[in-house]
NUMIMAR-940553 format. One record per atom (N, C-alpha, C): residue in three letters; x, y, z. Coordinates in steps of 0.1 Angstrom, whole numbers, plus 2048, in hexadecimal, padded with zeros to 3 digits. Layout:
ALAXYZ ...
//
This chain:
UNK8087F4800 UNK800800800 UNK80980C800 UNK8078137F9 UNK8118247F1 UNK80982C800 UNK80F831806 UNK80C83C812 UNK80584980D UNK7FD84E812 UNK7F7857808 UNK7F6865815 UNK7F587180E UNK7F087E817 UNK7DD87E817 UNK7DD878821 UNK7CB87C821 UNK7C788C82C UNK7C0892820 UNK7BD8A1825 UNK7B189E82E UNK7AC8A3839 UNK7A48A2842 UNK79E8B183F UNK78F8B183A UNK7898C0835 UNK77E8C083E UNK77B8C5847 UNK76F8C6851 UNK7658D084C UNK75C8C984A UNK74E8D083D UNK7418D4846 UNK7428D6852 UNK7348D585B UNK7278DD857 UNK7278D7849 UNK71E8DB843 UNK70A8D9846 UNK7038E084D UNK6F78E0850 UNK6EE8E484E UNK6EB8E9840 UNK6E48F483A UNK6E08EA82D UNK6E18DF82E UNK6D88D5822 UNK6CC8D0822 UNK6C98D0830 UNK6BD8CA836 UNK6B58CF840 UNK6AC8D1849 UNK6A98D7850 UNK6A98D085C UNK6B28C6860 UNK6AC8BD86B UNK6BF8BB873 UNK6BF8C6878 UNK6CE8C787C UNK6D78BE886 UNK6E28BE883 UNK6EA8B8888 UNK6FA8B6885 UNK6F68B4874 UNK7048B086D UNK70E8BA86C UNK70F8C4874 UNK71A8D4873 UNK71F8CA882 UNK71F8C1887 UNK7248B6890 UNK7318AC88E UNK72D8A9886 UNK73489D87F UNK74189E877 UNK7468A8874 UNK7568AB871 UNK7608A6880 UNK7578AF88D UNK7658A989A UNK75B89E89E UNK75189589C UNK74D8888A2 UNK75687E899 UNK75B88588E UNK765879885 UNK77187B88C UNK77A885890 UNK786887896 UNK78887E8A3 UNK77B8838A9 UNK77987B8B7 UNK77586B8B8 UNK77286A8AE UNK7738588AA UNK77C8538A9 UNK78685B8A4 UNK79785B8A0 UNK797858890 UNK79485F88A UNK79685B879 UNK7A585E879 UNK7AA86B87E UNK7BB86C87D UNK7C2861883 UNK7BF85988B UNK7CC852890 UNK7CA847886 UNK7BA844887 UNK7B883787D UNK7C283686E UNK7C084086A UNK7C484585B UNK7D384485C UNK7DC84A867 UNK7EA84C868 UNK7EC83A86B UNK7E6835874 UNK7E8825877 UNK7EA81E86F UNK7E482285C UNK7E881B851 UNK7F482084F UNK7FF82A84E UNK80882E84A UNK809839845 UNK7F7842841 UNK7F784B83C UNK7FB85A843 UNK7FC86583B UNK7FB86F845 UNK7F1875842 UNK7EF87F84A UNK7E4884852 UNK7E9895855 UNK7DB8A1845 UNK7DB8AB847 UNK7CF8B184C UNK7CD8B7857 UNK7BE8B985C UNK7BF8CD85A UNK7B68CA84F UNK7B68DC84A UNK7A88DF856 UNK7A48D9861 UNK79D8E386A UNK78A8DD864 UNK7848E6869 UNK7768EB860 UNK7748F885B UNK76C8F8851 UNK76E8FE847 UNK75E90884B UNK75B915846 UNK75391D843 UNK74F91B837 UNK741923836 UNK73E923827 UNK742937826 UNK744932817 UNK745943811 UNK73894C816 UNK73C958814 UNK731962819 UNK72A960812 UNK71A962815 UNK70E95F811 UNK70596A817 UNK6F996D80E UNK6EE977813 UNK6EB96D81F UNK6E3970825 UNK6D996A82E UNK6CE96382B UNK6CC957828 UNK6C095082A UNK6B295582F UNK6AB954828 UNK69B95482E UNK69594982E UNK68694D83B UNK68094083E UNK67593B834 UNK675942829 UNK66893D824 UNK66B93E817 UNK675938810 UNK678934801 UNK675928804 UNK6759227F6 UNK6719167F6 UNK67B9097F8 UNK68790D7F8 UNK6949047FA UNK69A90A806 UNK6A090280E UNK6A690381A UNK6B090781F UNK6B5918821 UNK6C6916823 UNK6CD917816 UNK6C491C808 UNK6CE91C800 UNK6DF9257FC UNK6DC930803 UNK6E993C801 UNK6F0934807 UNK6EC92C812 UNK6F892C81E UNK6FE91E81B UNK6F791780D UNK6FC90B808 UNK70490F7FD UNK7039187F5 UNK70891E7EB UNK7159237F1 UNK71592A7FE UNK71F92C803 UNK72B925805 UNK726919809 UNK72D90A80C UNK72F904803 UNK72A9057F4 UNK72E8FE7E7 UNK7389077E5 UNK73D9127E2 UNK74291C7DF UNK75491D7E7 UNK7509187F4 UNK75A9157FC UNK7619057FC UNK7568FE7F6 UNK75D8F27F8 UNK7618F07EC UNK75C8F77DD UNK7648F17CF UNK7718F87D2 UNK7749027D9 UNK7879077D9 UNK78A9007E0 UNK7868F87EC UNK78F8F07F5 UNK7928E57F0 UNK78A8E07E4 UNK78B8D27E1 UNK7948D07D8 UNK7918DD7D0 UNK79F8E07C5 UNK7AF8DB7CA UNK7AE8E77D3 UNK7BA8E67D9 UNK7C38DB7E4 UNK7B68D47E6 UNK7BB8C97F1 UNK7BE8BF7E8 UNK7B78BD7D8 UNK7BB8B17CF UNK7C98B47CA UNK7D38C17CD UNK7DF8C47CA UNK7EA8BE7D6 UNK7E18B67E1 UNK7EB8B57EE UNK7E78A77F2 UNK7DE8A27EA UNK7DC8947F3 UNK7D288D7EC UNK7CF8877F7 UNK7C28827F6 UNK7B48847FD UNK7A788C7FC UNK7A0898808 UNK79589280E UNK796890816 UNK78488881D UNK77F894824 UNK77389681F UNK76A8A0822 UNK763899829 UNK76389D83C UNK76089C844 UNK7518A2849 UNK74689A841 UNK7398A1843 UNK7328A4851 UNK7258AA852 UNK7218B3847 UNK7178AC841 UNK70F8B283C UNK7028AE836 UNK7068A7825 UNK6FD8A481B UNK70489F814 UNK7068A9806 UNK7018B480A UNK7008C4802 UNK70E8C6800 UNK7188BF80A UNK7248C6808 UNK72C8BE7FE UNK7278B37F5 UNK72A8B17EA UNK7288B97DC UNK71E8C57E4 UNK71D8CB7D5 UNK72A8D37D4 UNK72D8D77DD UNK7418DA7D7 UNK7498D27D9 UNK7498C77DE UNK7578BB7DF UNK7568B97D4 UNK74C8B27C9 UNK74D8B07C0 UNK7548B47B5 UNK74D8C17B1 UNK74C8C77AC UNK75B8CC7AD UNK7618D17B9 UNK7718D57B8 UNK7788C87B4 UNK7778BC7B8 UNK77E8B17B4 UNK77A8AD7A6 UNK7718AF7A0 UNK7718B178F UNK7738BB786 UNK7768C578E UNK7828D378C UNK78F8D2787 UNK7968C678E UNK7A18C1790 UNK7A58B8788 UNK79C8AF785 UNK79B8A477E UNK79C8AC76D UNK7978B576F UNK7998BB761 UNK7A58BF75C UNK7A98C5767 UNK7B68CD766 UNK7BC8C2764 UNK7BF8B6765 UNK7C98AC765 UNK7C88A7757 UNK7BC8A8753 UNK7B88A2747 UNK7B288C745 UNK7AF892750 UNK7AA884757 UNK79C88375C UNK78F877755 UNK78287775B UNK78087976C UNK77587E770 UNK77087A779 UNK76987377F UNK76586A786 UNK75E860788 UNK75785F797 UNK74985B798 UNK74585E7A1 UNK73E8507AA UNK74284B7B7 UNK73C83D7BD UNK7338487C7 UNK7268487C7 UNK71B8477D0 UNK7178417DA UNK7198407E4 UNK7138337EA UNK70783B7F6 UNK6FA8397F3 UNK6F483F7F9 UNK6E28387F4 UNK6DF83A801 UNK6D18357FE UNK6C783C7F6 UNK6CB8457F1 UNK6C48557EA UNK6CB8597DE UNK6C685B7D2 UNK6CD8607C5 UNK6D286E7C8 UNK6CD8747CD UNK6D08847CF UNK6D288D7BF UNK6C88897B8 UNK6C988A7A9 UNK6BF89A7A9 UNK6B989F7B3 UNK6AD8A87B4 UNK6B78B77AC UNK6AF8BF7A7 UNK6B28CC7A2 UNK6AB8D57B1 UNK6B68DC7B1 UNK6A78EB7BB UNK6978EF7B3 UNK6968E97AD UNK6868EB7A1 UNK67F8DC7A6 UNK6858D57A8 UNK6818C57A7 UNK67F8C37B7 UNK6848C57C1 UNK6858C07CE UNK6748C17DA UNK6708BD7DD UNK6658BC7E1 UNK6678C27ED UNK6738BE7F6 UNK6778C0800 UNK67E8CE802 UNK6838D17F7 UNK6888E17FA UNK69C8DD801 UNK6988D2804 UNK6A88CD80B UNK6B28CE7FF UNK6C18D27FF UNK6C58D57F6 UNK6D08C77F8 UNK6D88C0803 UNK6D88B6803 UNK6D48A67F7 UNK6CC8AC7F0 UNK6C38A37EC UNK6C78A57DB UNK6CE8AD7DB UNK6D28B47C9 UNK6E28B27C8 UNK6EA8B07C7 UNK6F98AE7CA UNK6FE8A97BB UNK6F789B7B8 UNK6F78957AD UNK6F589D7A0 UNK6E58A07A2 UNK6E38A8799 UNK6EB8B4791 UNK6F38B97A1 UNK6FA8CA7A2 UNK7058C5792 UNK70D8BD799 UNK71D8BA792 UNK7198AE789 UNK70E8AA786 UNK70E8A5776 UNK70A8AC76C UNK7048BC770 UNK6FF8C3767 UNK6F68C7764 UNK6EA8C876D UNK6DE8C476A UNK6DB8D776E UNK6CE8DC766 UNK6CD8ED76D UNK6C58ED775 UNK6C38FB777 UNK6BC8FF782 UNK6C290178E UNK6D190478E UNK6D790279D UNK6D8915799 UNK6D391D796 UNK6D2928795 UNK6DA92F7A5 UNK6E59367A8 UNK6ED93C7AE UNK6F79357B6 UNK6F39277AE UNK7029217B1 UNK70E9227A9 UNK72091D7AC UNK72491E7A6 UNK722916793 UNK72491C78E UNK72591777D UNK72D90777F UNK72C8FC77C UNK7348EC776 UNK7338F376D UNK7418F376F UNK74C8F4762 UNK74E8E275D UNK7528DC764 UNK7588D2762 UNK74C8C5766 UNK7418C8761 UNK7378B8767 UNK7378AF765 UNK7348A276F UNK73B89776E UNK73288C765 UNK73B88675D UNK72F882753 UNK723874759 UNK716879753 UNK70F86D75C UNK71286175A UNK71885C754 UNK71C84B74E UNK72B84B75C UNK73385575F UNK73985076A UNK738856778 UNK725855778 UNK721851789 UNK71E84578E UNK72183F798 UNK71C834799 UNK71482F7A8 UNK70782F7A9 UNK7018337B5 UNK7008217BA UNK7008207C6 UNK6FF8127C9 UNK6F98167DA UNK6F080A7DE UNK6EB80C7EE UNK6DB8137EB UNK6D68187E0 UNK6CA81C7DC UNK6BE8197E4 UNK6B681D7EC UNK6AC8187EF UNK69C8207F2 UNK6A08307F1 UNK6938397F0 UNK6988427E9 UNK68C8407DA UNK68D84A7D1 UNK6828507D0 UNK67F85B7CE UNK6768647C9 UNK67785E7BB UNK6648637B7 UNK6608657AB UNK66486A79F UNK66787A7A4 UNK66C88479C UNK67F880798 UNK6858797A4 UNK69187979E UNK68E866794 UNK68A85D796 UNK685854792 UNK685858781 UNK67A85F781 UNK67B866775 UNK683868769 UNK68B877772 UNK69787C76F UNK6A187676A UNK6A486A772 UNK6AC85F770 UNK6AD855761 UNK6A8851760 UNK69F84A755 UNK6A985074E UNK6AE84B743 UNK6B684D736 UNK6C2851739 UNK6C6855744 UNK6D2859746 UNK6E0850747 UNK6E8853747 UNK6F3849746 UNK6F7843756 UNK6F2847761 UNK6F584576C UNK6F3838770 UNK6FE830779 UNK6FA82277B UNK6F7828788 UNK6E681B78B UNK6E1818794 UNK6DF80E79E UNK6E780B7A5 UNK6E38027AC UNK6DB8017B8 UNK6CD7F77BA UNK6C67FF7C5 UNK6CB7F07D0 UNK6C27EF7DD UNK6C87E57E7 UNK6C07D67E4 UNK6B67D77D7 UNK6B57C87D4 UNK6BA7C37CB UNK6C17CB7C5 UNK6CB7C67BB UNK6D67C07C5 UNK6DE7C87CA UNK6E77C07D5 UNK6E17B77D9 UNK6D87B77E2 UNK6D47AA7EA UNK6D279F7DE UNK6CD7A27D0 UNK6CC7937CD UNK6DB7907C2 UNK6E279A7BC UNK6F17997B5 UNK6FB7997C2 UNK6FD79E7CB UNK7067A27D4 UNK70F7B07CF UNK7157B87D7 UNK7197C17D7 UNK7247C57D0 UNK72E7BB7CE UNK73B7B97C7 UNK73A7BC7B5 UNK72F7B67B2 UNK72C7B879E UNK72D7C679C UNK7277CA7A1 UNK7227DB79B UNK7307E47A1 UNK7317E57AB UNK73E7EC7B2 UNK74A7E57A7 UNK74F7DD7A5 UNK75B7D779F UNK7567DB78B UNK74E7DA787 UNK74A7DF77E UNK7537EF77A UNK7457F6784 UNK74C808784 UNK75A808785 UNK76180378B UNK76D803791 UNK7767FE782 UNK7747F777D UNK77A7F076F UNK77E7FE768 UNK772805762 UNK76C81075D UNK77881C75C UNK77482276E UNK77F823773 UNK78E82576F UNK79181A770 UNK7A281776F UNK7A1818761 UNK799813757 UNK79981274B UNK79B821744 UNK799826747 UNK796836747 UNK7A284074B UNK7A9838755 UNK7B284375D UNK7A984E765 UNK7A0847768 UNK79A853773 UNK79B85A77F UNK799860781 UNK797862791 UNK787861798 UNK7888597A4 UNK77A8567AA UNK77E85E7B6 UNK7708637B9 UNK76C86A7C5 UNK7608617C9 UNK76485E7D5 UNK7578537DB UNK7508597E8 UNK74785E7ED UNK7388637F0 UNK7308587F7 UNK73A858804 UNK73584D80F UNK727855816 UNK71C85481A UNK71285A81F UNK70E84E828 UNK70B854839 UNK704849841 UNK6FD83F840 UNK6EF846836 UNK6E683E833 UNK6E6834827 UNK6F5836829 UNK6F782681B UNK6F181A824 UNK6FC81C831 UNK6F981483A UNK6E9812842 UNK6E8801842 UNK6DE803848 UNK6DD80A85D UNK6CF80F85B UNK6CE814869 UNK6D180B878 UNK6D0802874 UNK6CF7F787E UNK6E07F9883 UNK6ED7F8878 UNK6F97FD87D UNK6FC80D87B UNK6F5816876 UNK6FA823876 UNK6EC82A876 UNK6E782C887 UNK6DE836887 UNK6DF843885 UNK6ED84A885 UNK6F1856888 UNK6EB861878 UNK6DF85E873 UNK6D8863868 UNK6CE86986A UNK6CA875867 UNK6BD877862 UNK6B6874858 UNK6BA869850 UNK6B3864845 UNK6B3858845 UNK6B1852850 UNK6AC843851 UNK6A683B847 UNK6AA831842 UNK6A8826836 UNK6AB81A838 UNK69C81583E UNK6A4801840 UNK6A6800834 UNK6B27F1837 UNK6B67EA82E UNK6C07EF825 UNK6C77F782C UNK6D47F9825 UNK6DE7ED828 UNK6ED7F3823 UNK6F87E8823 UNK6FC7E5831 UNK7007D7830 UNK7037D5841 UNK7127D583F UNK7127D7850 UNK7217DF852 UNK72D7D5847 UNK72B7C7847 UNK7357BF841 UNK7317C3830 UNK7277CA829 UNK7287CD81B UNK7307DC81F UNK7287E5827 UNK7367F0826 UNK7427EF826 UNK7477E282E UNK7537E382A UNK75A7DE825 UNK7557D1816 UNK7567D0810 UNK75D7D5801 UNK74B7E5803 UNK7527ED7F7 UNK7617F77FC UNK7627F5806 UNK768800809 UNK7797F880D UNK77C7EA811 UNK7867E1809 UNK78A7E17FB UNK77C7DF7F2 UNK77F7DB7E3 UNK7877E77DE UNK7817F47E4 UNK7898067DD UNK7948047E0 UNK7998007EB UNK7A87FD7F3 UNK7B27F67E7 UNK7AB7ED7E7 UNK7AF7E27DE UNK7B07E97CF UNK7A77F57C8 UNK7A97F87BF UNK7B38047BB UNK7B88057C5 UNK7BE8157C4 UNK7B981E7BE UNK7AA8207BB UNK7A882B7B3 UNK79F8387BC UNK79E8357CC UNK79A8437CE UNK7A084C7CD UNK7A185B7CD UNK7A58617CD UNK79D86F7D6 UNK79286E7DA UNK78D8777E2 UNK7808707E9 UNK77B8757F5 UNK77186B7FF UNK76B878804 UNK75C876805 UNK75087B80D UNK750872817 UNK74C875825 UNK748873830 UNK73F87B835 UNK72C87882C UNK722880833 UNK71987B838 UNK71188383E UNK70188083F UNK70687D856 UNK71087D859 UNK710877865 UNK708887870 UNK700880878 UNK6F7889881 UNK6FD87F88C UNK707886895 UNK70987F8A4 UNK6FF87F8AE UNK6F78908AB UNK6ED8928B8 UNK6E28828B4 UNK6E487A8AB UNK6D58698AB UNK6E58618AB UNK6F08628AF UNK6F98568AF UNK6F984B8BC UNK6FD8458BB UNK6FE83F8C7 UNK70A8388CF UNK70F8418DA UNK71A83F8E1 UNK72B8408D1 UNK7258478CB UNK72E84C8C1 UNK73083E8B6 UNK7238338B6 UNK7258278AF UNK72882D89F UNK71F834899 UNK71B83988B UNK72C83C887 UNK72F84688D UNK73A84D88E UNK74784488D UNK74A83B898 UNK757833896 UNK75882A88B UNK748825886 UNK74481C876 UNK74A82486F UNK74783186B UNK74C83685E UNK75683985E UNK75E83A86B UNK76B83D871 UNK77482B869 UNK77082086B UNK775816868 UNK772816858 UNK76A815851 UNK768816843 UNK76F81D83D UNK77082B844 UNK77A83083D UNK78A82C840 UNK78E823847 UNK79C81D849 UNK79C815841 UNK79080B83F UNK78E7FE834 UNK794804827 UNK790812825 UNK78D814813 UNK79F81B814 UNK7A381F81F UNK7B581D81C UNK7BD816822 UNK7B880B821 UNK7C37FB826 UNK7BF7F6835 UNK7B57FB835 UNK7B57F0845 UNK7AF7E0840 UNK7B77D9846 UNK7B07CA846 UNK7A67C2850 UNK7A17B884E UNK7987B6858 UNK7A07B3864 UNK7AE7AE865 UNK7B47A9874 UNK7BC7B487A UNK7B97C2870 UNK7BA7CE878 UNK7AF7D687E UNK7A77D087D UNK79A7D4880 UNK79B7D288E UNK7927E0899 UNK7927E08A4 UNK7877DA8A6 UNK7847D98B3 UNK7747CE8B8 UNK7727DA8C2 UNK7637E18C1 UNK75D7E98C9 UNK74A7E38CE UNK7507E78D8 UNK7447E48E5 UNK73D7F18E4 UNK72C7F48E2 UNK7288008E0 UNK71A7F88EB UNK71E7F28F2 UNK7147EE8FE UNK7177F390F 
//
């Protein structure tokens, strides 16, 4: 295993959804120990802090989307951080709601450009997050991410994708509540889908090993977009978006082995975590271990925790 610089980007982003908590979960990952974990593989370890969003008008209570300036703010702040952190390492955006991919992305397909190399995108999340601000029922901006950095309009005073990521290299897997309207949307597009009965009756490994082929085939760069609620609730309550029958803890770490094994991440989301519904910091130390899995931890380095 090649030792790598992983950037630590604290995104406490909480203006995606109206149901607060996740401006938490940047120091509930520290305090889990993701740094020592991460350095225990051989890597090192840059912790740029938490981050602000750019200045923003003020929000009002009675638009029909939720928090959008002060998300715009935080897209705007995170496509320069992401730029720049893909010149120094490797950057795990330490969520934060999952809004704060509308700039992770987006700066890490910034980058990918400048190199002259695809970008490539692994989803794993129970939700397409394919919504436009025109399309969202919810008003939650959380919910649009996908949509933002493949191109899709109507993100009216956000920054311009310059560089969108093409829909044939997204690849959503853990699927399990879709809206209508994105259902829709979806339809024709190049985007692979995989929802949680496809897993349960193919298993998890086809479709992940597939994208990944693609991938390498390509010379790409993947950014992978871990979100709570891939996981089922039963091991990671720490969500506001609860969805039985997500992946169990031994398929998380699975996918997140097999990327180890492929060398091709090159940037990591860690969102959706709300500590104030965690328990005894369980949610927390899980994605704290997954993310060790996805850079070289093995199963007989694996720690054994008692959360009784």
């Amino acid at each position: 295993m090649t030792p790598q610089t992983c950037i630590l980007i604290g995104a406490p982003v909480d203006s995606g959804k109206r149901r607060p908590g996740c401006l938490m979960g940047p120091d509930a990952y520290r305090t889990a120990g993701l740094a020592q974990a991460i350095q225990s593989l051989g890597h090192k370890i840059k912790d740029l802090g938490n981050f602000t969003p750019a200045s923003h008008p003020a929000d009002s209570d009675d638009g029909p989307l939720f928090a959008p300036n002060e998300t715009i703010g935080w897209t705007n702040r995170l496509i320069r951080v992401a730029e720049e952190a893909m010149d120094r390492g490797l950057p795990i955006f330490l969520g934060g709601d999952h809004s704060l991919s509308l700039g992770s992305v987006v700066g890490v397909a910034n980058h990918a450009a400048k190199q002259g190399r695809p970008q490539f995108v692994l989803w794993l999340d129970a939700h397409t997050d394919y919504h436009t601000p025109m399309t969202t029922d919810s008003g939650n901006l959380h919910g649009t991410p996908v949509g933002y950095f493949t191109g899709r309009p109507d993100f009216g005073g956000f920054p311009k994708v310059t560089s969108p990521v093409p829909q044939e290299n997204v690849c959503m897997i853990g699927l399990r509540s879709v809206d209508t309207p994105e259902r829709e949307s979806l339809q024709g597009t190049g985007i692979a889908r995989h929802d949680m009965r496809e897993i349960d009756e193919q298993g998890i490994v086809r479709p992940l090993t597939a994208f990944l082929e693609r991938v390498a085939a390509e010379n790409g760069m993947l950014h992978v977009s871990l979100d709570v609620d891939f996981i089922d609730p039963e091991y990671a309550p720490a969500v506001g978006t609860t969805v039985p029958g997500g992946a169990t803890v031994r398929e998380a770490h699975l996918v997140m082995e097999i990327l180890h094994d492929s060398g091709l991440m090159t940037s990591l989301d860690l969102v959706e975590l709300n500590p104030f519904l965690d328990e005894r910091g369980r949610t927390a130390h899980l994605m704290v271990d997954l993310c060790a899995s996805a850079l070289g931890r093995h199963v007989f380095d694996r720690p054994t925790r008692s959360f009784r």
